[in-house]
N, C-alpha and C positions, 0 to 999 in steps of 0.2 A: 748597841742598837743593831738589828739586822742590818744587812747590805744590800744594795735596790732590786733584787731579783729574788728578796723573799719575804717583802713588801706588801702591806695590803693594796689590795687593787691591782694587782699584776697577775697575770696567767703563764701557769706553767703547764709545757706541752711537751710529750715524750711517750717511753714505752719500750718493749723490746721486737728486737726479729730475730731467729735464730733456724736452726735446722740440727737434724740429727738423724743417724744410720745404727741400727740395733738391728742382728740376724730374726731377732723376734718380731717385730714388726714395721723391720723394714725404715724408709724414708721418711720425717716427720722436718713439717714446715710449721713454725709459730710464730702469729702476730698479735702484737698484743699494745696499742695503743692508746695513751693517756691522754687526760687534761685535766687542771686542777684549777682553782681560783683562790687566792687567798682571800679571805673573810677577815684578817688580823694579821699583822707581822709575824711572820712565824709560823702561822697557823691554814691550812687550806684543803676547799672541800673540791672535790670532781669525780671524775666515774674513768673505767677502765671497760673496752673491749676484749676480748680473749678470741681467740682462733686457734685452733690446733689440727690444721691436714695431713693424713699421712695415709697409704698405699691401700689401708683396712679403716680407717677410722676417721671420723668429722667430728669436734666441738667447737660450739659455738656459747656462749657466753657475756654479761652484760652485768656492773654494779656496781654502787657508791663507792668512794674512797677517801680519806679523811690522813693526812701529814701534819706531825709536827715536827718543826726545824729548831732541835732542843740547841745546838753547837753548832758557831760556824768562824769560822779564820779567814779571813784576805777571801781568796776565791772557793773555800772551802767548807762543807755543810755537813752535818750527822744527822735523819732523820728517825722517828720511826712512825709509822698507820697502821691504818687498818681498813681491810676491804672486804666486800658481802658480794659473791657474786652467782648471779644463776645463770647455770648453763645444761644443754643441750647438746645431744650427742646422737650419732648412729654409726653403725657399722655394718 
């Protein structure tokens, strides 16, 4: 049986933040925040933000996302999704 944190009815929330420095182009800041809901033990649908800032370039980005939680141990999980997203850019 899953373990209560991947659970129908439970909401999972996350995402990354990161940066990076490349002579090419420079300083790049990204955020990229989640949220999911499970629909079924194991199983959960949400959508995903994207941002990508740096010194030459903006994208902006938005779209569905879909997790399945095949393996999980004690506090331990393997997943794999899939995500659609459309984004937006200038420079």
């Amino acid at each position: 049986i899953a373990p209560a944190n991947i659970r129908k009815g439970n909401v999972a929330v996350g995402g990354d933040l990161g940066a990076s420095y490349s002579t090419y182009s420079g300083s790049t800041l990204y955020l990229n925040p989640s949220a999911e809901y499970f629909i079924a033990d194991r199983f959960s649908i949400g959508g995903m933000l994207t941002t990508t800032l740096s010194e030459n370039f903006q994208s902006y980005g938005i779209g569905p996302s879909a997790t399945y939680y095949f393996w999980n141990q004690n506090k331990w999980a393997a997943s794999t999704g899939l995500a659609v997203r459309y984004s937006t850019s200038n420079s």
